[in-house]
PDB file of N, CA, C and O in Angstrom:
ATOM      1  N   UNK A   1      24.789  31.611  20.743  1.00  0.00           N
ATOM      2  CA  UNK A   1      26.049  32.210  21.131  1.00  0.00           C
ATOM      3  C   UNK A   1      27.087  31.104  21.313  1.00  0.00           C
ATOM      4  O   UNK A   1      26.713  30.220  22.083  1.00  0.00           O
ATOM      5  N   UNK A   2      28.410  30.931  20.737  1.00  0.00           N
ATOM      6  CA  UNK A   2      29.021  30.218  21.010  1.00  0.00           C
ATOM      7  C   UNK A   2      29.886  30.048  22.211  1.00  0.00           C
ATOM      8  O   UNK A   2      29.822  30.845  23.147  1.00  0.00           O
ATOM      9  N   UNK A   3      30.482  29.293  22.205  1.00  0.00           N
ATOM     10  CA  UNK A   3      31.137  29.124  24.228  1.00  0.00           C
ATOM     11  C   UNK A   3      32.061  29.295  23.596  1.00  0.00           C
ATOM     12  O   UNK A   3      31.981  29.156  22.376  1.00  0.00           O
ATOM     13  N   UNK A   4      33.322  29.677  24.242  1.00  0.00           N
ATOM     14  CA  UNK A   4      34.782  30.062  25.030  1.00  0.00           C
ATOM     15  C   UNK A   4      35.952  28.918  24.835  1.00  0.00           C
ATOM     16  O   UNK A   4      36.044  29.055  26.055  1.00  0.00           O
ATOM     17  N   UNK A   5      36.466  28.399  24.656  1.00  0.00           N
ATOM     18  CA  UNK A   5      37.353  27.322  25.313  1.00  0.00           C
ATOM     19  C   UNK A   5      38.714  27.597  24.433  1.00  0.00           C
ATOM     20  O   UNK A   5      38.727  28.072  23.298  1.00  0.00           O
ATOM     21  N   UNK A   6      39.987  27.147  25.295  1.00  0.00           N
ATOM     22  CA  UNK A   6      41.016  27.159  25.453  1.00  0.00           C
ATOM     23  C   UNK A   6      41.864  25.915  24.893  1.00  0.00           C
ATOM     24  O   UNK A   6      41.855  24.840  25.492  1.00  0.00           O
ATOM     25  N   UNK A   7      42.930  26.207  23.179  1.00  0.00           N
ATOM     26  CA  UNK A   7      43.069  25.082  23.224  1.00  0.00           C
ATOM     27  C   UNK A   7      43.779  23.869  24.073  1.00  0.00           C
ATOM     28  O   UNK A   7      44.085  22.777  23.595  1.00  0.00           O
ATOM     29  N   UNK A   8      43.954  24.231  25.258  1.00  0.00           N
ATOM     30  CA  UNK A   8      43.845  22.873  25.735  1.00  0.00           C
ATOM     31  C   UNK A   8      43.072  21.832  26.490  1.00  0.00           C
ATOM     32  O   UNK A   8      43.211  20.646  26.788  1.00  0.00           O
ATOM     33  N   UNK A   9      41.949  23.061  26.719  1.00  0.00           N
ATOM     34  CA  UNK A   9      40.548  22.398  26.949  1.00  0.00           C
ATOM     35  C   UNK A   9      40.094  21.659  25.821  1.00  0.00           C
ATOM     36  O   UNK A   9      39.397  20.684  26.100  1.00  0.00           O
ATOM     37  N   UNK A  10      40.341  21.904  24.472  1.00  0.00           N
ATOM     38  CA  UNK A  10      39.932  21.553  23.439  1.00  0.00           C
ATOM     39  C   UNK A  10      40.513  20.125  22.996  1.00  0.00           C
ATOM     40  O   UNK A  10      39.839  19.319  22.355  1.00  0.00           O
ATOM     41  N   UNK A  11      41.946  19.878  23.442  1.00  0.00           N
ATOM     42  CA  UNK A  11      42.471  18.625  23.458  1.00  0.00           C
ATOM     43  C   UNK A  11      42.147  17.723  24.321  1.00  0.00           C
ATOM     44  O   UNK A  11      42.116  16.520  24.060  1.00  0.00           O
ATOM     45  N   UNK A  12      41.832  18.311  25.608  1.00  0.00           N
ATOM     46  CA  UNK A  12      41.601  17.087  26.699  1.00  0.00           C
ATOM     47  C   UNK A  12      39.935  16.932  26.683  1.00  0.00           C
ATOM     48  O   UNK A  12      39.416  16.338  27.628  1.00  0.00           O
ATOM     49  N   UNK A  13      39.221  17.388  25.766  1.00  0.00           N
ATOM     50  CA  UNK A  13      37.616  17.471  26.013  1.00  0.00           C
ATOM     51  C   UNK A  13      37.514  17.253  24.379  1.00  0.00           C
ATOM     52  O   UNK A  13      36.291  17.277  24.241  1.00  0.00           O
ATOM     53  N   UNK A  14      37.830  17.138  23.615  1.00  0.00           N
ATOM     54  CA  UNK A  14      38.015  16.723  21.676  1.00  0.00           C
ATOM     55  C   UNK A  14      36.491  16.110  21.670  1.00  0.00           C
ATOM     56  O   UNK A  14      35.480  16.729  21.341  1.00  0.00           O
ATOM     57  N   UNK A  15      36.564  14.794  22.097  1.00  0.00           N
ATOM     58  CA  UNK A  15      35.336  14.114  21.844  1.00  0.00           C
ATOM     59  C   UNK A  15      33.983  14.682  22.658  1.00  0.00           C
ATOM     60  O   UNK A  15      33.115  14.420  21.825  1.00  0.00           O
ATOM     61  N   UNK A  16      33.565  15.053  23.334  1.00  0.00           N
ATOM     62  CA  UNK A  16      33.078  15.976  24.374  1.00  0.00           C
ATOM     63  C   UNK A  16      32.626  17.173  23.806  1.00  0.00           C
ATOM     64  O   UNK A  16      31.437  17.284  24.109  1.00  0.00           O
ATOM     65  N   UNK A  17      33.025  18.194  23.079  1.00  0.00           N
ATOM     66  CA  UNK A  17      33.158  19.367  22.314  1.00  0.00           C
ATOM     67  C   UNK A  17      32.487  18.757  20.742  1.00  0.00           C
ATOM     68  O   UNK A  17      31.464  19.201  20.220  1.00  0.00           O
ATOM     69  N   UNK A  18      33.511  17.445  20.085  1.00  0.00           N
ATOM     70  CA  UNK A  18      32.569  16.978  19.100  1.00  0.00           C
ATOM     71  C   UNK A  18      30.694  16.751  19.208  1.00  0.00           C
ATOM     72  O   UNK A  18      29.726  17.183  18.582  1.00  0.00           O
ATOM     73  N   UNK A  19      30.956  15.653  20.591  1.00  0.00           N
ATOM     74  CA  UNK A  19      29.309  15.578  20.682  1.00  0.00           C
ATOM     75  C   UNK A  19      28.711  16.997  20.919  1.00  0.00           C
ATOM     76  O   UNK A  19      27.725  17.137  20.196  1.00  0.00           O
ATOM     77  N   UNK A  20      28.874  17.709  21.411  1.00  0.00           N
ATOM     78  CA  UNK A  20      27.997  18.934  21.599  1.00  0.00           C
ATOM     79  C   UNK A  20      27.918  19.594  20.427  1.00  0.00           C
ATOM     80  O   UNK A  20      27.009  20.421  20.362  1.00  0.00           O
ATOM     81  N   UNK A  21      28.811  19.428  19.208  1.00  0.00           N
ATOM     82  CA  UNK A  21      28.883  20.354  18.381  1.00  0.00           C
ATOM     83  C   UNK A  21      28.063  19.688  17.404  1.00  0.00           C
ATOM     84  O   UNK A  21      27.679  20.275  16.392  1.00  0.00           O
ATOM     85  N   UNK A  22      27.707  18.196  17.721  1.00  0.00           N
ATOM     86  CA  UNK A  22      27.002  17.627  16.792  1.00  0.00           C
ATOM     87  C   UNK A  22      25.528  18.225  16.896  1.00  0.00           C
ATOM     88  O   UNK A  22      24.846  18.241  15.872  1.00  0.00           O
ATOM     89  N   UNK A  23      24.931  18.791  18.274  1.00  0.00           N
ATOM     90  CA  UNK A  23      23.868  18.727  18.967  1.00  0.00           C
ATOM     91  C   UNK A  23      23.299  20.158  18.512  1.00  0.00           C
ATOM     92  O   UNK A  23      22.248  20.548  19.021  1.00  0.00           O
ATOM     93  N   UNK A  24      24.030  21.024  17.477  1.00  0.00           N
ATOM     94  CA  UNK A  24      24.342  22.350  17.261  1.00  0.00           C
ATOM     95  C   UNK A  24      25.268  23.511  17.950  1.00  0.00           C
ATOM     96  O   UNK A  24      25.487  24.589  17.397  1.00  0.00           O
ATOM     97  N   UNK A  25      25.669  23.225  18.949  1.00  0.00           N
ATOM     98  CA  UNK A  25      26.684  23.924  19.659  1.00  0.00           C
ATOM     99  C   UNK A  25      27.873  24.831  19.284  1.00  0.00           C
ATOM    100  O   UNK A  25      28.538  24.037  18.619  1.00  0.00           O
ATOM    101  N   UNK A  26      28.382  25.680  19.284  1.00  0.00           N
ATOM    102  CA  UNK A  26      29.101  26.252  18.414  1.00  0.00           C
ATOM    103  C   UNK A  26      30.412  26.641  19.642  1.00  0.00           C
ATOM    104  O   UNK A  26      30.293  27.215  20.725  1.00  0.00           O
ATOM    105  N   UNK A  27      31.379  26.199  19.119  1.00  0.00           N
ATOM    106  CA  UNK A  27      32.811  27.181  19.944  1.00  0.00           C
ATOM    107  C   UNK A  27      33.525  28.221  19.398  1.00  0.00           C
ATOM    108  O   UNK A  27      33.439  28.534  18.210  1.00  0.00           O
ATOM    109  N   UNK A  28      34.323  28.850  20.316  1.00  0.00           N
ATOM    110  CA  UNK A  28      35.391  29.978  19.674  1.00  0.00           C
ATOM    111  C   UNK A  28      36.759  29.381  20.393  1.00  0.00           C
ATOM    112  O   UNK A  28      36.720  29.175  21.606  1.00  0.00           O
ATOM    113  N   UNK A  29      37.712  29.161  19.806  1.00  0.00           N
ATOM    114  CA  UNK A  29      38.756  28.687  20.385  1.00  0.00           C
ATOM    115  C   UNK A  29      39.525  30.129  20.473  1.00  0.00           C
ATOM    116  O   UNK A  29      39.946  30.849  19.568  1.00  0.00           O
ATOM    117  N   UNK A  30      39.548  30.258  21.625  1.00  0.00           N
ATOM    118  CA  UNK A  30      40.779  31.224  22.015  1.00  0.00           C
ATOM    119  C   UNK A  30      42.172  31.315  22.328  1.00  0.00           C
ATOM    120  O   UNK A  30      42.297  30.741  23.409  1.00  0.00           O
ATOM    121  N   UNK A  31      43.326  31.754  21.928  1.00  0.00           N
ATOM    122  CA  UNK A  31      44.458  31.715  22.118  1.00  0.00           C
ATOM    123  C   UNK A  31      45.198  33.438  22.984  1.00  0.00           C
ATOM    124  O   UNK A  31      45.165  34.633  22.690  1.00  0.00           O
ATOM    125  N   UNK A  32      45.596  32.877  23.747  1.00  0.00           N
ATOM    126  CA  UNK A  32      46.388  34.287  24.671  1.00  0.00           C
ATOM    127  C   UNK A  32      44.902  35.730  24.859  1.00  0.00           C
ATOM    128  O   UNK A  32      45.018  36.947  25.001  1.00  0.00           O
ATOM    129  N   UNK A  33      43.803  34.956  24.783  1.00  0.00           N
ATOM    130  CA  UNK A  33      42.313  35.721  24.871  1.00  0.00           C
ATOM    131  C   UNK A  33      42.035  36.578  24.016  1.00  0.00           C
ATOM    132  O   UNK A  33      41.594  37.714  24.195  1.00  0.00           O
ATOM    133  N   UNK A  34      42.339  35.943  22.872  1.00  0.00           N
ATOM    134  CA  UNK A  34      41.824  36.679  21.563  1.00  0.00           C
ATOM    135  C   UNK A  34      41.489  35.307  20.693  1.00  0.00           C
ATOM    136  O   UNK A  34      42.191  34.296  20.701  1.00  0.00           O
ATOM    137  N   UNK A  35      40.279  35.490  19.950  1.00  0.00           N
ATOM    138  CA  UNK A  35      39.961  34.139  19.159  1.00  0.00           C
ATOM    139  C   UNK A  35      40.558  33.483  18.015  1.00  0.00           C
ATOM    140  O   UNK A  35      40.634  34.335  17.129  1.00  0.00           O
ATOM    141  N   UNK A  36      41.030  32.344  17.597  1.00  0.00           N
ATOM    142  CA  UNK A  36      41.601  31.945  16.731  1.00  0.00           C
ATOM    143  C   UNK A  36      41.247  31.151  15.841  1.00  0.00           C
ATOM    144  O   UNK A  36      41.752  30.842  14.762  1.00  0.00           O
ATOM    145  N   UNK A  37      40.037  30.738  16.545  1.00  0.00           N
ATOM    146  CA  UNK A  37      39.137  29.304  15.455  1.00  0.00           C
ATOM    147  C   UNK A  37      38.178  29.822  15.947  1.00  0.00           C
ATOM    148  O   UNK A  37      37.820  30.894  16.435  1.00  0.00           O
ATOM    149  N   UNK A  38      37.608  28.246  15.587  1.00  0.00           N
ATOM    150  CA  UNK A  38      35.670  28.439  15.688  1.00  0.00           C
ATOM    151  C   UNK A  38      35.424  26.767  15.032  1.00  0.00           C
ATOM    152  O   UNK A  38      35.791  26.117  14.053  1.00  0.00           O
ATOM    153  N   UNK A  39      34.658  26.598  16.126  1.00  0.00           N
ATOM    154  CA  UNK A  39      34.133  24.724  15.654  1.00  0.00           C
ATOM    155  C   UNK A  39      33.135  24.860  15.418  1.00  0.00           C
ATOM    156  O   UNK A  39      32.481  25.261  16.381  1.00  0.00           O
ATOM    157  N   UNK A  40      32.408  24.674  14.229  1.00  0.00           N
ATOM    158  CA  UNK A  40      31.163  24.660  14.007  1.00  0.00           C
ATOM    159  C   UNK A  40      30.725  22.856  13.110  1.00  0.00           C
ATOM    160  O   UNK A  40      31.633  22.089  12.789  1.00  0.00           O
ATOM    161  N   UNK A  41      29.400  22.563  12.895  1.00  0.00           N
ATOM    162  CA  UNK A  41      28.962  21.345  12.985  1.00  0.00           C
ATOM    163  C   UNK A  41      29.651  21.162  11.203  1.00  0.00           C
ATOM    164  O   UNK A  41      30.066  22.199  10.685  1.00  0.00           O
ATOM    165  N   UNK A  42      29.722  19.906  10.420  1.00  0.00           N
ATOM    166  CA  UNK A  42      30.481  19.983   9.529  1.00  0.00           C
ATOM    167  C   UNK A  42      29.154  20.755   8.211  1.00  0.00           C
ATOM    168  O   UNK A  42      29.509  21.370   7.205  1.00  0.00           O
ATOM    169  N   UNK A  43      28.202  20.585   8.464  1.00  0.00           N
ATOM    170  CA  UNK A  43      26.800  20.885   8.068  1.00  0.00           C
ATOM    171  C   UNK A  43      26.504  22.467   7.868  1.00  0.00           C
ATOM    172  O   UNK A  43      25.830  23.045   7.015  1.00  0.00           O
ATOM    173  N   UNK A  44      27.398  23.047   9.177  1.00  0.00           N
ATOM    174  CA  UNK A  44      27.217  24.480   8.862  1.00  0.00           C
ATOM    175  C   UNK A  44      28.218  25.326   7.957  1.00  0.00           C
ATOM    176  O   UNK A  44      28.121  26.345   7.273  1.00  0.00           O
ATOM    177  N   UNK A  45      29.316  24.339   8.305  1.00  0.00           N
ATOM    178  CA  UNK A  45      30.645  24.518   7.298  1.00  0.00           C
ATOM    179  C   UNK A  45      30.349  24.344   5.943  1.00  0.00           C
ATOM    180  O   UNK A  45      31.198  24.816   5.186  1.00  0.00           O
ATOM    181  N   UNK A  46      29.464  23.845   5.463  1.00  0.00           N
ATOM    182  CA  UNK A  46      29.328  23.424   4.150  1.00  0.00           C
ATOM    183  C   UNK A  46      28.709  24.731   3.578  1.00  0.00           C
ATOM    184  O   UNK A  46      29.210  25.495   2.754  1.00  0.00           O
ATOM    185  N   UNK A  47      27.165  24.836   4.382  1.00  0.00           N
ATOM    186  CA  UNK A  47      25.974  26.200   4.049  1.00  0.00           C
ATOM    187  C   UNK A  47      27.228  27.375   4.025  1.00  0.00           C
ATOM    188  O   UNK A  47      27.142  28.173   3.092  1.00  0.00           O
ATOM    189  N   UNK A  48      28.427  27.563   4.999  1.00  0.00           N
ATOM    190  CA  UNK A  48      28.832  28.951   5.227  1.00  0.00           C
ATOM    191  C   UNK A  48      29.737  29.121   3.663  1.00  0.00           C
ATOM    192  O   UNK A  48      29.810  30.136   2.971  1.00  0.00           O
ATOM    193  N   UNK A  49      30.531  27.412   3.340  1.00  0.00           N
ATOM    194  CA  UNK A  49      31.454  27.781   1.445  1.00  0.00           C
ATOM    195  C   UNK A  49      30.403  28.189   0.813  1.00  0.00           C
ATOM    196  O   UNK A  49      30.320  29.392   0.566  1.00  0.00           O
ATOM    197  N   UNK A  50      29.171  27.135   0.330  1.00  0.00           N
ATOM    198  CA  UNK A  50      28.445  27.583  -0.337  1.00  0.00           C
ATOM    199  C   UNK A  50      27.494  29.409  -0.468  1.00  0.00           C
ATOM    200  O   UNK A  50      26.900  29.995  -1.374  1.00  0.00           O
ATOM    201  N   UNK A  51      27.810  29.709   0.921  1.00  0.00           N
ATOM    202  CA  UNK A  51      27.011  31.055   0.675  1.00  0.00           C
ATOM    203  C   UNK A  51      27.828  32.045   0.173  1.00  0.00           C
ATOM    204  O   UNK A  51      27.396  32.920  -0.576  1.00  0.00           O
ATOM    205  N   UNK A  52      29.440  31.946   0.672  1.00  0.00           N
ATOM    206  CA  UNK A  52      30.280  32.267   0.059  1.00  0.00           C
ATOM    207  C   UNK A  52      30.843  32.485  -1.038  1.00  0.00           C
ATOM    208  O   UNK A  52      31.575  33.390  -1.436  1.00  0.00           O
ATOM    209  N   UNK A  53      30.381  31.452  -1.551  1.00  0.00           N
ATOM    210  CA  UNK A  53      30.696  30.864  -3.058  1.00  0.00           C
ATOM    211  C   UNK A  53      29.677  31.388  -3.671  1.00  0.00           C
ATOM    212  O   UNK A  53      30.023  31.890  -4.741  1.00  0.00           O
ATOM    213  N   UNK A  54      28.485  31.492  -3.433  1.00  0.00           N
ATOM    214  CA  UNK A  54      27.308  32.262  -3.940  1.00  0.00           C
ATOM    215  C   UNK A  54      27.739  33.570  -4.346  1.00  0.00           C
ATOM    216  O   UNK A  54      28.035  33.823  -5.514  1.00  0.00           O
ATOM    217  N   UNK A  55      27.793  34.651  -3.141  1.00  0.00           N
ATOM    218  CA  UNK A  55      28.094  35.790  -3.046  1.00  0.00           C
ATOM    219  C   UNK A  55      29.050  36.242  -3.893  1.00  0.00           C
ATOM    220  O   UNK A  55      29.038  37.181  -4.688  1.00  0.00           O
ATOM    221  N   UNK A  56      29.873  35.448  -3.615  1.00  0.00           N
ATOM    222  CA  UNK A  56      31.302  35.719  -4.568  1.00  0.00           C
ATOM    223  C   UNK A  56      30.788  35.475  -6.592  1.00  0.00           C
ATOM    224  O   UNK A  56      31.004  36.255  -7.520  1.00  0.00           O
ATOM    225  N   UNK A  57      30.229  34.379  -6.608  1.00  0.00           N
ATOM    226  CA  UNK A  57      30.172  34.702  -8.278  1.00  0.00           C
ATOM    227  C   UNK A  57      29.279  35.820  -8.331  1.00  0.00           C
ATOM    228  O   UNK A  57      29.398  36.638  -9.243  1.00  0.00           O
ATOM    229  N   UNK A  58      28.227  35.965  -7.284  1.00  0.00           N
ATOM    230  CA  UNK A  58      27.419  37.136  -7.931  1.00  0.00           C
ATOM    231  C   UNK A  58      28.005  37.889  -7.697  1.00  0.00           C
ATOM    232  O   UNK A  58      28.909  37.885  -8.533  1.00  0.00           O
ATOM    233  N   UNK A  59      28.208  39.053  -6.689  1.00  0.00           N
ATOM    234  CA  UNK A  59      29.618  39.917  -6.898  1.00  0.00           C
ATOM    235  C   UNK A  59      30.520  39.730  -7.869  1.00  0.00           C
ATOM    236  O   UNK A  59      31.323  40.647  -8.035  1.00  0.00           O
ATOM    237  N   UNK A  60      30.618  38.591  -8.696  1.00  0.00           N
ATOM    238  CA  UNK A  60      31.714  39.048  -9.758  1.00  0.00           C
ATOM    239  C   UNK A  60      30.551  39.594 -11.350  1.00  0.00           C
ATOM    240  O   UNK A  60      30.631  40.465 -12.216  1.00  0.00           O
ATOM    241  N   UNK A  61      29.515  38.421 -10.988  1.00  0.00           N
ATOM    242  CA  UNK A  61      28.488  38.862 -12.220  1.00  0.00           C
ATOM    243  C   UNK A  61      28.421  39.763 -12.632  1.00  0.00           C
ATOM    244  O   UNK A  61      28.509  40.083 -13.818  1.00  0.00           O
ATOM    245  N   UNK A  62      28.143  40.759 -11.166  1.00  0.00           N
ATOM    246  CA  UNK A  62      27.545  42.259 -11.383  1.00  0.00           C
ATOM    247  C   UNK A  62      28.762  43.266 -11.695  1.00  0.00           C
ATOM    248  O   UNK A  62      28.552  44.433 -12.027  1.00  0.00           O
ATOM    249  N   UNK A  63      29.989  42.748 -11.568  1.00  0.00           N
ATOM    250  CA  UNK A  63      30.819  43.719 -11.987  1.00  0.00           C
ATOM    251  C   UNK A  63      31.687  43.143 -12.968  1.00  0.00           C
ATOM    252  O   UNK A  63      32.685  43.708 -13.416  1.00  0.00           O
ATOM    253  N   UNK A  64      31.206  41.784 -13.353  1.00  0.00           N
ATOM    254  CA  UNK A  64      32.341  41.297 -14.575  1.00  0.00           C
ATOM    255  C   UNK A  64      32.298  42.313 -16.002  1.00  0.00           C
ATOM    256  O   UNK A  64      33.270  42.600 -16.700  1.00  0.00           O
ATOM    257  N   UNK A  65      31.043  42.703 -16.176  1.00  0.00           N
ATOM    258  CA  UNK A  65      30.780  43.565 -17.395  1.00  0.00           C
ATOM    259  C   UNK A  65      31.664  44.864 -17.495  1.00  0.00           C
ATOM    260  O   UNK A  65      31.976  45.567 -18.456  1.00  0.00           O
ATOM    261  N   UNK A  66      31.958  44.926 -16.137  1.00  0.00           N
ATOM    262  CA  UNK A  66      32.397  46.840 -16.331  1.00  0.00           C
ATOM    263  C   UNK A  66      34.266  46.478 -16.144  1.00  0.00           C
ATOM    264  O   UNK A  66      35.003  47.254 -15.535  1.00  0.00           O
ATOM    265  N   UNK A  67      34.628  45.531 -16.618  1.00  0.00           N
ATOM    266  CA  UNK A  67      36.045  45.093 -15.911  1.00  0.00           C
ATOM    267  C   UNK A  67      36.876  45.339 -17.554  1.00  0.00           C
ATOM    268  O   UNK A  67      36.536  45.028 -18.695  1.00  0.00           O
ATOM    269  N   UNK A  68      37.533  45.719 -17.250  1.00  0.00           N
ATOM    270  CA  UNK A  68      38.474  45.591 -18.985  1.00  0.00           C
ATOM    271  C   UNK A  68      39.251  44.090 -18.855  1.00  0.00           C
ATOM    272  O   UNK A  68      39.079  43.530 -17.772  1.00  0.00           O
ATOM    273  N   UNK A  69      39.759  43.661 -19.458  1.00  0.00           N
ATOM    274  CA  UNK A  69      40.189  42.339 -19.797  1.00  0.00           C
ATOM    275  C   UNK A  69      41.208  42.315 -18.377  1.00  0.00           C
ATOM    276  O   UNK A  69      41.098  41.659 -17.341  1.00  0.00           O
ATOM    277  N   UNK A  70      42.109  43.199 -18.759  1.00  0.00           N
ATOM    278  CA  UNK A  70      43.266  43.730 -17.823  1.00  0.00           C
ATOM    279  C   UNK A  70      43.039  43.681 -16.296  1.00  0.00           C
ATOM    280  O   UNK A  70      43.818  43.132 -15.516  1.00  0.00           O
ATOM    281  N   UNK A  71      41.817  44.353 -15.920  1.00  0.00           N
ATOM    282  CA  UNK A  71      41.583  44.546 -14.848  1.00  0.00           C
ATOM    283  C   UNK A  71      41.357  43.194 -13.803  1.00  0.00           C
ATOM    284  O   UNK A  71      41.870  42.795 -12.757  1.00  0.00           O
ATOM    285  N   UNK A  72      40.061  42.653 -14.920  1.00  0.00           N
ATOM    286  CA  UNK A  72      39.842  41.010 -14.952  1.00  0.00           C
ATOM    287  C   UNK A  72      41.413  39.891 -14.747  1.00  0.00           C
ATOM    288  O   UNK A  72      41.426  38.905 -14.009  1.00  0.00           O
ATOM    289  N   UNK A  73      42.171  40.190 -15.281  1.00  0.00           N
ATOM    290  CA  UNK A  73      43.471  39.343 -14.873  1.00  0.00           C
ATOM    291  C   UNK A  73      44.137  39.678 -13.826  1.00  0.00           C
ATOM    292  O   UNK A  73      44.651  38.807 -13.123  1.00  0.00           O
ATOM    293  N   UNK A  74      44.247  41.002 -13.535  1.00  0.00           N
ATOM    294  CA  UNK A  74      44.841  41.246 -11.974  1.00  0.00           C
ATOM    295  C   UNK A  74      43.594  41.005 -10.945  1.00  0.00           C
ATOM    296  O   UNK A  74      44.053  40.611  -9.873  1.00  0.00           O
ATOM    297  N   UNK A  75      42.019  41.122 -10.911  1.00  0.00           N
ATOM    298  CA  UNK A  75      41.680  40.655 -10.498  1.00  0.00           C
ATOM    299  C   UNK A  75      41.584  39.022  -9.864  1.00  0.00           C
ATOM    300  O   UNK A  75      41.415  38.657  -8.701  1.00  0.00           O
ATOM    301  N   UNK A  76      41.744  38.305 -10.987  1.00  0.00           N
ATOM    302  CA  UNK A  76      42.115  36.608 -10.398  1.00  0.00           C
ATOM    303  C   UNK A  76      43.318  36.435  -9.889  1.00  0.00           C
ATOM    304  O   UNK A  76      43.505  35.556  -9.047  1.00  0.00           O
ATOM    305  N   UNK A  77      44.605  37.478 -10.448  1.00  0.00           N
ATOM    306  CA  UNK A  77      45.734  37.101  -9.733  1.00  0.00           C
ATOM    307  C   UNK A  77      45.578  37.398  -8.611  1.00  0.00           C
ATOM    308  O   UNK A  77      46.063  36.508  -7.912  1.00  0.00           O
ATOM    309  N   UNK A  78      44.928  38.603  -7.705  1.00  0.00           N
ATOM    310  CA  UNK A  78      44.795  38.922  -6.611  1.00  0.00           C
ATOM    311  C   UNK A  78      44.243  38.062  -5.389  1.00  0.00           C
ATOM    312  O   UNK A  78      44.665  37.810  -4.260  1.00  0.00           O
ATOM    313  N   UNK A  79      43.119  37.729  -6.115  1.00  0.00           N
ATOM    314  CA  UNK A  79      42.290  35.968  -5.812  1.00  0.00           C
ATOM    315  C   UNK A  79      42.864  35.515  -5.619  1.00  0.00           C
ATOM    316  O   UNK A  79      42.687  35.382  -4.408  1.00  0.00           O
ATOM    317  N   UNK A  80      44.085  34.718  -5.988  1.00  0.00           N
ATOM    318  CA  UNK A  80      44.691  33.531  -6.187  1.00  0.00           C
ATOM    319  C   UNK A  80      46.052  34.006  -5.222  1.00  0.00           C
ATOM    320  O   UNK A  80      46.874  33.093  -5.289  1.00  0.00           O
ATOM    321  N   UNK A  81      46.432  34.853  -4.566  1.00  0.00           N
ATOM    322  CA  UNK A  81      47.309  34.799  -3.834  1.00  0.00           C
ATOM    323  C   UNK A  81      46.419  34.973  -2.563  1.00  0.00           C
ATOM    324  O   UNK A  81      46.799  34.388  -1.549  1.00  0.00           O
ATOM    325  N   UNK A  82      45.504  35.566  -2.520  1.00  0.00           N
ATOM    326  CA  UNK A  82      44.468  36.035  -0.959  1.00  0.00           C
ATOM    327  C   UNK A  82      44.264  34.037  -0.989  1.00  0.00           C
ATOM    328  O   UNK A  82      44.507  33.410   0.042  1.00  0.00           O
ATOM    329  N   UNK A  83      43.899  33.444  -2.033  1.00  0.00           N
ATOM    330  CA  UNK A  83      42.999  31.962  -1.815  1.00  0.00           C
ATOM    331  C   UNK A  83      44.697  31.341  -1.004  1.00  0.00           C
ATOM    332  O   UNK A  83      44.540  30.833   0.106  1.00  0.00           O
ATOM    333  N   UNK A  84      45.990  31.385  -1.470  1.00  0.00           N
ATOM    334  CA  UNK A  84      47.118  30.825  -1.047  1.00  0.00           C
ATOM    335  C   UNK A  84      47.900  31.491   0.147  1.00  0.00           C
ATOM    336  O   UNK A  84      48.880  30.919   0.625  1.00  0.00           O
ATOM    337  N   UNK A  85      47.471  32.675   0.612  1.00  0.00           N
ATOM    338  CA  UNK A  85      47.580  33.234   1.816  1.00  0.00           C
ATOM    339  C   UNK A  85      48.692  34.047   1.858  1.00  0.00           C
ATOM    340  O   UNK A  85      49.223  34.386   2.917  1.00  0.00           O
ATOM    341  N   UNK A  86      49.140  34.436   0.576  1.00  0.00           N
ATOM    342  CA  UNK A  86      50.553  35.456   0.185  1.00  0.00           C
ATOM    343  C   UNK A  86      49.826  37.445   0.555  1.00  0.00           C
ATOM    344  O   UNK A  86      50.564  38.415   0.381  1.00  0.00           O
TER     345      UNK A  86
END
């Protein structure tokens, strides 16, 4: 379960929060008490793109066949503004 903290607990405790997070520890950074981040070890960050990245080509595998060309191009354009945050 991850712990709680406030970013300005997070500034005055940085190195503190690093070591624990090295140790497996996980945070949720909260803002006005709703969550906004999440510190996780750089190790788990990696497993979470890659599973991502997994999921995602296979999800496209299984439906690239049934896509008309058309569909397939508004599909990546759609991608490509969700990946740039429009």
């Amino acid at each position: 379960m991850a712990e709680t903290v406030k970013p300005k607990e997070v500034r005055q405790r940085l190195g503190d929060l690093l070591d624990r997070i090295s140790e497996r520890r996980e945070f949720v950074i909260e803002r006005r008490g709703k969550p906004a981040a999440a510190m996780v070890s750089y190790e788990k960050y990696q497993r979470m793109q890659r599973a991502a990245e997994t999921e995602l080509l296979e999800s496209l595998d299984r439906h690239a066949r049934k896509l008309t060309e058309a569909q397939a191009r508004e599909l990546a354009r759609s991608a490509k503004q969700r990946v740039r945050g429009h």
